[in-house]
C-alpha positions as a printed NumPy array, in Angstrom:
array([[ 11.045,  46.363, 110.039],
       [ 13.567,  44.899, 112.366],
       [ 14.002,  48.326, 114.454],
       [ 10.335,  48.235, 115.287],
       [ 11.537,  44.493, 117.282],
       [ 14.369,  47.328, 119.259],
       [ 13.857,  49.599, 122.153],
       [ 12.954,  53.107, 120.397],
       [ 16.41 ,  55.052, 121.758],
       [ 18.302,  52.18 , 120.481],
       [ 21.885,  53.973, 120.464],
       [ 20.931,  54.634, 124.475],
       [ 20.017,  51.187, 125.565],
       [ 22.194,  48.8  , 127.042],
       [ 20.971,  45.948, 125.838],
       [ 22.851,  42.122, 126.583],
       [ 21.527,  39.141, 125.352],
       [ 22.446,  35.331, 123.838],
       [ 22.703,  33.78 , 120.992],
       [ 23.317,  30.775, 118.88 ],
       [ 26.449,  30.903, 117.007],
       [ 26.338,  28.062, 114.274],
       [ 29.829,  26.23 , 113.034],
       [ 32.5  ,  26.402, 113.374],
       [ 31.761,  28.867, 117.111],
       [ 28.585,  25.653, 117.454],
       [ 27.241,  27.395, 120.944],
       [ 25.854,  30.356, 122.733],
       [ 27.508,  33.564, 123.364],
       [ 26.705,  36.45 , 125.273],
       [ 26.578,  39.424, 123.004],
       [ 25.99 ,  43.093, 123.866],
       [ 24.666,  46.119, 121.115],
       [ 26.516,  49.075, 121.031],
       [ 25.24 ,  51.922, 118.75 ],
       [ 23.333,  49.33 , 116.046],
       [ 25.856,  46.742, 115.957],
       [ 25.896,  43.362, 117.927],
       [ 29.496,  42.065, 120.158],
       [ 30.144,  38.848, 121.475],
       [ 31.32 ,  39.634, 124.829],
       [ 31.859,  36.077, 125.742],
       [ 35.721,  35.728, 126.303],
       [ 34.595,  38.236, 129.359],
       [ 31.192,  37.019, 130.983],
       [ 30.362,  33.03 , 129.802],
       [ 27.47 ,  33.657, 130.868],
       [ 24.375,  36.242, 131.563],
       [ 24.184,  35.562, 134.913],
       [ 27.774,  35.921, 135.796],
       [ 27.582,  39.82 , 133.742],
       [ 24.345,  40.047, 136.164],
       [ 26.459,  39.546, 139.698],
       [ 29.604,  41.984, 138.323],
       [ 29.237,  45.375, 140.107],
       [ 30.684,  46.82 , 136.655],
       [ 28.059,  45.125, 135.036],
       [ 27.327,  48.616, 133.072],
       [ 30.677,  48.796, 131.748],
       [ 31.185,  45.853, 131.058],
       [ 28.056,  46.306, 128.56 ],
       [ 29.639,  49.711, 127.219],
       [ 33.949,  48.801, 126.948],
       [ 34.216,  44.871, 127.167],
       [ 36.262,  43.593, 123.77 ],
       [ 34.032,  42.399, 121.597],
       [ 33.589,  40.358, 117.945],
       [ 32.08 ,  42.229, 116.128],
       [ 28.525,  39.984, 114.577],
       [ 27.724,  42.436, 112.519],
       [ 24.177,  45.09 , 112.743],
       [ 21.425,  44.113, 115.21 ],
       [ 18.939,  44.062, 112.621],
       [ 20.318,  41.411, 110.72 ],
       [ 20.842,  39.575, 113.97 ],
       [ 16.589,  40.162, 114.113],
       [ 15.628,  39.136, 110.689],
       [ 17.872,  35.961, 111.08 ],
       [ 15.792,  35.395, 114.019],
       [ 12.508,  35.238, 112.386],
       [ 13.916,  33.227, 109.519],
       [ 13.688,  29.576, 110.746],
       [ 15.17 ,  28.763, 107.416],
       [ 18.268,  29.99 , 108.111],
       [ 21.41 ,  28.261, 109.704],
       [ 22.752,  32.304, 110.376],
       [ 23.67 ,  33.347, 113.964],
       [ 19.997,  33.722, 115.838],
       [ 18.829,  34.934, 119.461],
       [ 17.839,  33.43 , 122.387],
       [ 16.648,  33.676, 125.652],
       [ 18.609,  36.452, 126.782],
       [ 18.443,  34.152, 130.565],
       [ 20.421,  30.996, 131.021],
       [ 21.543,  29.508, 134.604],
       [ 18.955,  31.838, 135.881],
       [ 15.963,  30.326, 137.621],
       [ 12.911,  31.243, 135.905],
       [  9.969,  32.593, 138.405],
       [  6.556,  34.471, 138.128],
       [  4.201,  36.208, 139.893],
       [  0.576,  35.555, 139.29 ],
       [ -2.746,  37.174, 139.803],
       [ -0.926,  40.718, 140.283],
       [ -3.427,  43.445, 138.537],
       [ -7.263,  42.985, 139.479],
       [ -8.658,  41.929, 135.873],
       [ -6.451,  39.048, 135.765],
       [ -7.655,  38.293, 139.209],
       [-11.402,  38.342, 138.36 ],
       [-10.37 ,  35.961, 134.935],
       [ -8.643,  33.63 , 137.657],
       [-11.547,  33.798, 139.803],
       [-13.46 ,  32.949, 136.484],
       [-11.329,  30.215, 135.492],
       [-12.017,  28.026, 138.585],
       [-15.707,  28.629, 139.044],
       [-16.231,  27.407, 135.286],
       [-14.274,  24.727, 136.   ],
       [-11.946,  25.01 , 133.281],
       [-15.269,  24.981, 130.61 ],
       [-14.714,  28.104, 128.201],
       [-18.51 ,  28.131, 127.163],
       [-18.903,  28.96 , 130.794],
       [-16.976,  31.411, 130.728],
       [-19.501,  34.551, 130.286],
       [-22.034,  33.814, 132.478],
       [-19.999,  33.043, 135.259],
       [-17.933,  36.706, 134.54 ],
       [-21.388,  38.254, 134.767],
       [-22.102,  36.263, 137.808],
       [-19.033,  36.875, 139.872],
       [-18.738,  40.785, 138.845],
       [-22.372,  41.447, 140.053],
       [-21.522,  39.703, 143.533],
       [-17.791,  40.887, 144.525],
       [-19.801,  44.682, 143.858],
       [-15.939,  46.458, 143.9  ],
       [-13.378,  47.771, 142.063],
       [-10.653,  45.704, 143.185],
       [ -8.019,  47.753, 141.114],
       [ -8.779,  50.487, 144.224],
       [ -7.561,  48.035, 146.674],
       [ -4.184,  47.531, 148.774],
       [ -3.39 ,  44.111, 148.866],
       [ -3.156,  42.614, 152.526],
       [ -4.716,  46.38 , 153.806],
       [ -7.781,  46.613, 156.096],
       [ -9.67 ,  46.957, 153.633],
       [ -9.213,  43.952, 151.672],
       [ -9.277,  41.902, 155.054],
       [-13.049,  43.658, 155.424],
       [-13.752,  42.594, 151.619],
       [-12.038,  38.703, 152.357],
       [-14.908,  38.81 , 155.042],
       [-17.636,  39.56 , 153.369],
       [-16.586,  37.543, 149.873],
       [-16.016,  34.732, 152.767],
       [-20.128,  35.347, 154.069],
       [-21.558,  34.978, 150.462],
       [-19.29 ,  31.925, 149.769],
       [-17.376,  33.598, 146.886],
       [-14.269,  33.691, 148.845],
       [-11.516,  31.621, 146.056],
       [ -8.037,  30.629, 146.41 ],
       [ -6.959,  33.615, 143.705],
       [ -8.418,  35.982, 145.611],
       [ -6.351,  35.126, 148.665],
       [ -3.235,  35.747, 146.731],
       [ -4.643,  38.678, 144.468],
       [ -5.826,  40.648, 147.621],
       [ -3.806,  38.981, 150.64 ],
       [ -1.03 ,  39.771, 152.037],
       [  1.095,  37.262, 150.14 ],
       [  2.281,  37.109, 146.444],
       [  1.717,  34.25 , 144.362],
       [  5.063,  33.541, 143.056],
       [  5.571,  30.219, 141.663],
       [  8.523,  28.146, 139.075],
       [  7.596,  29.176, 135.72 ],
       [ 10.26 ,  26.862, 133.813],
       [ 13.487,  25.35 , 134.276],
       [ 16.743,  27.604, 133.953],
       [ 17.952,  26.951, 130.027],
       [ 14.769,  26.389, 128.641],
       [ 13.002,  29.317, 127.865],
       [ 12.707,  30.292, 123.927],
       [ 13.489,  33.339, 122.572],
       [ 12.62 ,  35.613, 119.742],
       [ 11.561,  34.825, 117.105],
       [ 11.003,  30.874, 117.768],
       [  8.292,  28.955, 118.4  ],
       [  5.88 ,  28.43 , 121.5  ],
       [  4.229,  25.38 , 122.947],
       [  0.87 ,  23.972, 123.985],
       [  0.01 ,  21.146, 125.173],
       [ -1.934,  19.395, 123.32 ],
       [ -4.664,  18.917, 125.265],
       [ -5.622,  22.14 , 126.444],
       [ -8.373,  24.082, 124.147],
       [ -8.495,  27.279, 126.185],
       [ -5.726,  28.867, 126.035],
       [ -3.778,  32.573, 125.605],
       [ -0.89 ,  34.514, 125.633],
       [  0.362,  36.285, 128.368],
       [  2.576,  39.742, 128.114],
       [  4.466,  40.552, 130.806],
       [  7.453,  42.4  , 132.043],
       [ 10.511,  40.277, 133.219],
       [ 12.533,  41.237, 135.78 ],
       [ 16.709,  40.169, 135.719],
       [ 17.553,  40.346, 139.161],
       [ 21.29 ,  38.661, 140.031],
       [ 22.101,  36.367, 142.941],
       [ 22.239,  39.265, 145.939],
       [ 18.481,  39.582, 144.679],
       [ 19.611,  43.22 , 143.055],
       [ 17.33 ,  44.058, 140.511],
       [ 19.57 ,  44.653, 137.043],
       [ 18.034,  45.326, 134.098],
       [ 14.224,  43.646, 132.326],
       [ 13.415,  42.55 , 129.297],
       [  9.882,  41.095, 128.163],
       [  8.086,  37.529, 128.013],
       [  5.339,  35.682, 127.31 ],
       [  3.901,  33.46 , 130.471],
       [  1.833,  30.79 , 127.726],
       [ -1.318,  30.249, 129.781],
       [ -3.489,  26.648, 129.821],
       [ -6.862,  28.321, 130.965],
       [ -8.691,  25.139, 130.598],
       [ -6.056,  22.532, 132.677],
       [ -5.301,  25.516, 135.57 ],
       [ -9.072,  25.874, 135.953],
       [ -9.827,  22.579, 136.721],
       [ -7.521,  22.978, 139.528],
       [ -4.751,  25.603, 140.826],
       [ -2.748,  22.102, 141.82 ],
       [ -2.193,  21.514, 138.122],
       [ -0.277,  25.   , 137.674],
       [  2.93 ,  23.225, 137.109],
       [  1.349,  21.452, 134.104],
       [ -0.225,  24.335, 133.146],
       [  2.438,  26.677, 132.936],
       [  5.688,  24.062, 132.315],
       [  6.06 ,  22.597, 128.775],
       [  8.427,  22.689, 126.124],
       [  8.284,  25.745, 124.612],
       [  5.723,  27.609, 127.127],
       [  8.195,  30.226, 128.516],
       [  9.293,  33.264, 125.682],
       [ 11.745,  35.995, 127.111],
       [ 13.477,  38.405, 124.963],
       [ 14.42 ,  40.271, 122.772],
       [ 17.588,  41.263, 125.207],
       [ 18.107,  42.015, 128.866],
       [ 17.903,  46.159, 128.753],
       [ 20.526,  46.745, 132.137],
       [ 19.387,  49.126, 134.444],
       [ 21.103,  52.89 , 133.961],
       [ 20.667,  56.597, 133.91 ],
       [ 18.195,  56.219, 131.146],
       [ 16.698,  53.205, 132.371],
       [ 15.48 ,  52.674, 135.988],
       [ 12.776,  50.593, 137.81 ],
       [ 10.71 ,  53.776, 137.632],
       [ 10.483,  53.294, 133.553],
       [  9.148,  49.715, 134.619],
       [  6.813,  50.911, 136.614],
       [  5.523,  53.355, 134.419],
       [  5.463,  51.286, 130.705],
       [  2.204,  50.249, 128.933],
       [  3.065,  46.723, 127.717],
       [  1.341,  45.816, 123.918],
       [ -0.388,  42.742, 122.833],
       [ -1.287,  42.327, 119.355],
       [ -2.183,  37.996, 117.918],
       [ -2.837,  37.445, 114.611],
       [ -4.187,  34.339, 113.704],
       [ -2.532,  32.383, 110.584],
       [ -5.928,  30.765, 109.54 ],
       [ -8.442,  32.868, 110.118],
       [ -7.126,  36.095, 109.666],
       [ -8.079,  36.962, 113.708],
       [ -6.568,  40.132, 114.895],
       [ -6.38 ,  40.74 , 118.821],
       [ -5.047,  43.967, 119.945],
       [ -4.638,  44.935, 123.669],
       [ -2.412,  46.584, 126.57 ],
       [ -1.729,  46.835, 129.928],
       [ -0.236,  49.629, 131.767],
       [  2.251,  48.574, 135.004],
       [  0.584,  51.119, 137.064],
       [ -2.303,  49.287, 137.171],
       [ -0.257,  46.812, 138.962],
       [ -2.265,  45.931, 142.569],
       [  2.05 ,  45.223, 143.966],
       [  4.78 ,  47.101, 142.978],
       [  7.733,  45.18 , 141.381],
       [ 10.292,  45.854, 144.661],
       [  7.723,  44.07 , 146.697],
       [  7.153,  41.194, 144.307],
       [ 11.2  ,  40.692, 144.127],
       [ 11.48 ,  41.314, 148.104],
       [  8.377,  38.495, 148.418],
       [ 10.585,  36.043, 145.773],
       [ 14.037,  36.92 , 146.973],
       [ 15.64 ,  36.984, 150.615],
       [ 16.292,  35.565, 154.036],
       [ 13.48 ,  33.13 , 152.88 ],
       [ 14.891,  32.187, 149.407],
       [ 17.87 ,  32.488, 147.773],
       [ 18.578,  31.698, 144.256],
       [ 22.785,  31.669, 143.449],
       [ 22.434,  31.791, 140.083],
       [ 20.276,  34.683, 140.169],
       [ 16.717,  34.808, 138.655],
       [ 14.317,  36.189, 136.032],
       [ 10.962,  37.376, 137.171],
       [  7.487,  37.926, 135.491],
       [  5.421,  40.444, 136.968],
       [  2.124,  39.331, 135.468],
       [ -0.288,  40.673, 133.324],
       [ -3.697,  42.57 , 133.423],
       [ -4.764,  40.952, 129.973],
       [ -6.004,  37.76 , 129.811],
       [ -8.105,  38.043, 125.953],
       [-11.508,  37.694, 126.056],
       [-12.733,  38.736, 122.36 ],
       [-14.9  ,  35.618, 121.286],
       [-12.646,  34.089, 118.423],
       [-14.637,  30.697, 117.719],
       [-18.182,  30.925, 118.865],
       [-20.095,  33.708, 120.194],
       [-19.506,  33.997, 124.333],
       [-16.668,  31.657, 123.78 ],
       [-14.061,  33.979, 124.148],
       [-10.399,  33.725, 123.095],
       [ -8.483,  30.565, 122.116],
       [ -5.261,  30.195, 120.351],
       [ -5.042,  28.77 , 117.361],
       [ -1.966,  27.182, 115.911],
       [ -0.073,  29.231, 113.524],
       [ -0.735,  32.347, 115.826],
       [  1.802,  35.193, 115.719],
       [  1.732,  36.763, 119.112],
       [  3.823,  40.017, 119.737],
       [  4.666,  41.668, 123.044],
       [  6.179,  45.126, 123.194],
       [  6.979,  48.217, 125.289],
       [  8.921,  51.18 , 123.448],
       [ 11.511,  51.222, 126.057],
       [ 12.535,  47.129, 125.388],
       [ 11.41 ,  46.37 , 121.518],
       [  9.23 ,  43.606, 121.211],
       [  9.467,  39.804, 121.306],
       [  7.184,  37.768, 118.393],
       [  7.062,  34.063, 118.135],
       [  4.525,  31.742, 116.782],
       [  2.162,  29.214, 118.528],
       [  2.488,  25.453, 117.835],
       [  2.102,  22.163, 119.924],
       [  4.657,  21.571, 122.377],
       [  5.328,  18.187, 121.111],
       [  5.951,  19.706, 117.389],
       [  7.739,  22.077, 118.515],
       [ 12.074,  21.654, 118.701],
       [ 12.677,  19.267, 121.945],
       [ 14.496,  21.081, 124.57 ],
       [ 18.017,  19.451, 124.7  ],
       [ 20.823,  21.824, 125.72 ],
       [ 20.562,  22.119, 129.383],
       [ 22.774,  23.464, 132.22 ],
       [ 25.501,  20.305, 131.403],
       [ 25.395,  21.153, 128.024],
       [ 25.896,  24.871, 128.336],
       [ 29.662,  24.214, 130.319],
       [ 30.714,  21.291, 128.44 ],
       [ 30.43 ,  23.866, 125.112],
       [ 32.146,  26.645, 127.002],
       [ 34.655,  24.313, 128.523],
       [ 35.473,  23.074, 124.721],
       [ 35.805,  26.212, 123.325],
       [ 37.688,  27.497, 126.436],
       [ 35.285,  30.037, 127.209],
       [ 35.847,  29.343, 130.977],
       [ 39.134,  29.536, 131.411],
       [ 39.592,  33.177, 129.982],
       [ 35.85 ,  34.658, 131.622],
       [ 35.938,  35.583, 134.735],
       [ 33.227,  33.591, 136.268],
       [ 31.561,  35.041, 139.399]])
């Protein structure tokens, strides 16, 4: 079971990631896996984003001195025990800041467009779907965002007054990229995700996550769920931070897979990414997947549009590409499409990265988010992890 959770050439991938070392160690470590078995590079890179801005950042991942923590799949059973007190992952990210793009394949743009004409109202949702794919009268999939012709479609959407804020950044010239969470506080595998507890509409989203490093060089990806508040972003696009922000609403993980021979942007641009939710109490099954080259902008142009003489980010970054699935397989009432449910097991996986699984609670049930960017350095600090690491 655990291998299925691994990228299927396993003993090829270079895969770096964190974890939680319990007492006496107390604190995260960076840890690579070599062949199967799981090293805690730490005494070399404190920190992911300090391996991200080395140019030997590959062999660093293949030669650095190591403990050895013993195989990776014990590392991933650990991680779906919450039980345990044994060494666990995390968010393979840390001092990185944490950004997305949005509305970036054309049947997440119609949902968007959806969204905000039904006001947020889920029992809307159908009839307004019919409504707006009868009137747009395109495939939007077949068009260049910012060309000609999407200017000539703008127009005309513009004319019939059907013209919407998601469509500007689905079809215009300009990315949405926005702050998905705060650096530290995304969850990894195997642990629990938030929502808040108002929202009722609601749904995973599986994406591909970019690493990119603080000269906006693209490094390695890994994979992440972008938790989605369909209700409290419909009712307006100003409440994205609150819809997309909470404790527990960012998953990335399993590990960071760094960019190689065997692993290139191409394989990113060319991966089918897997959804599969199975509901705890009513035995609900989802099953979908979207393929990146569906994507309307390719991921160079989505890191150029986040990353440059515009916007820098020192500590480098970690970037979600978006997603063509947003669920819509009624769950509670017929034309009510999907809503989570708590208890929800929601997997994401690509062959090429493994898969990340955690399970959907409340976001104030869920562990509080405590150990921030302070707490990260006094830990390393007291166990003299910066003094020995070099430290970019």
């Amino acid at each position: 079971m655990p291998r299925a959770f691994l990228p299927s050439d396993l003993d090829e991938a270079l895969l770096i990631g964190r974890v939680w070392r319990p007492a006496p160690i107390d604190g995260p470590s960076v840890v690579v896996v070599r062949r199967g078995e799981v090293f805690d590079i730490t005494p070399t890179v404190a920190t992911t984003a300090d391996l991200f801005d080395r140019d030997d950042a590959v062999e660093i991942a293949r030669h650095a001195p190591g403990e050895s923590l013993g195989p990776v799949d014990a590392l991933i059973r650990a991680s779906l025990d919450s039980s345990t007190h044994a060494t666990r992952l995390l968010a393979p990210c840390d001092v990185q800041a944490i950004k997305a793009c949005g509305v970036t394949f054309a049947v997440s743009l119609l949902e968007r467009v959806i969204e905000e004409h039904a006001g947020g109202d889920a029992s809307k949702a159908q009839e307004t779907r019919s409504m707006i794919n009868e009137l747009i009268g395109a495939d939007l999939s077949k068009i260049e965002p910012g060309s000609e012709a999407a200017g000539k479609l703008k127009a005309e959407l513009e004319r019939r007054g059907a013209w919407s804020q998601y469509m500007e950044v689905g079809i215009g010239p300009d990315a949405e990229v926005f702050s998905k969470s705060q650096p530290m506080s995304s969850v990894g595998f195997g642990a629990d995700v938030g929502l808040y507890p108002t929202s009722k509409w609601n749904n995973p989203e599986p994406e591909i996550v970019l690493a990119g490093n603080s000269a906006g060089t693209i490094v390695g990806a890994t994979l992440g769920n972008d938790v989605n508040l369909r209700d409290v972003e419909g009712r307006s696009a100003l409440l994205l931070g609150k819809a997309k922000d909470n404790n527990g609403s960012c998953a990335i993980g399993p590990f960071v897979r760094l960019f190689d021979g065997t692993f290139t942007l191409d394989t990113v641009r060319e991966a089918s990414v897997s959804l599969r939710i199975e509901g705890a109490d009513d035995g609900f099954v989802l099953d979908g997947v979207s393929h990146m080259r569906e994507i309307s902008r390719d991921p160079a142009d989505l890191v150029a549009q986040t990353h440059g003489a515009h916007h820098q980010y020192p500590d480098g970054f970690m970037l979600f590409l978006g997603t063509m699935f947003s669920p819509i397989k009624d769950r509670d009432t017929a034309g009510g499409g999907f809503t989570h449910h708590l208890g929800d097991v929601v997997t994401i996986s690509t062959p090429s990265l493994g898969a990340i699984v955690n399970t959907v609670r409340l976001s104030t049930e869920i562990t509080p988010w405590t150990f921030g960017v302070r707490a990260l350095y006094r830990n390393l600090a007291a166990r003299g992890m910066l003094n020995g690491a070099r430290v970019s």
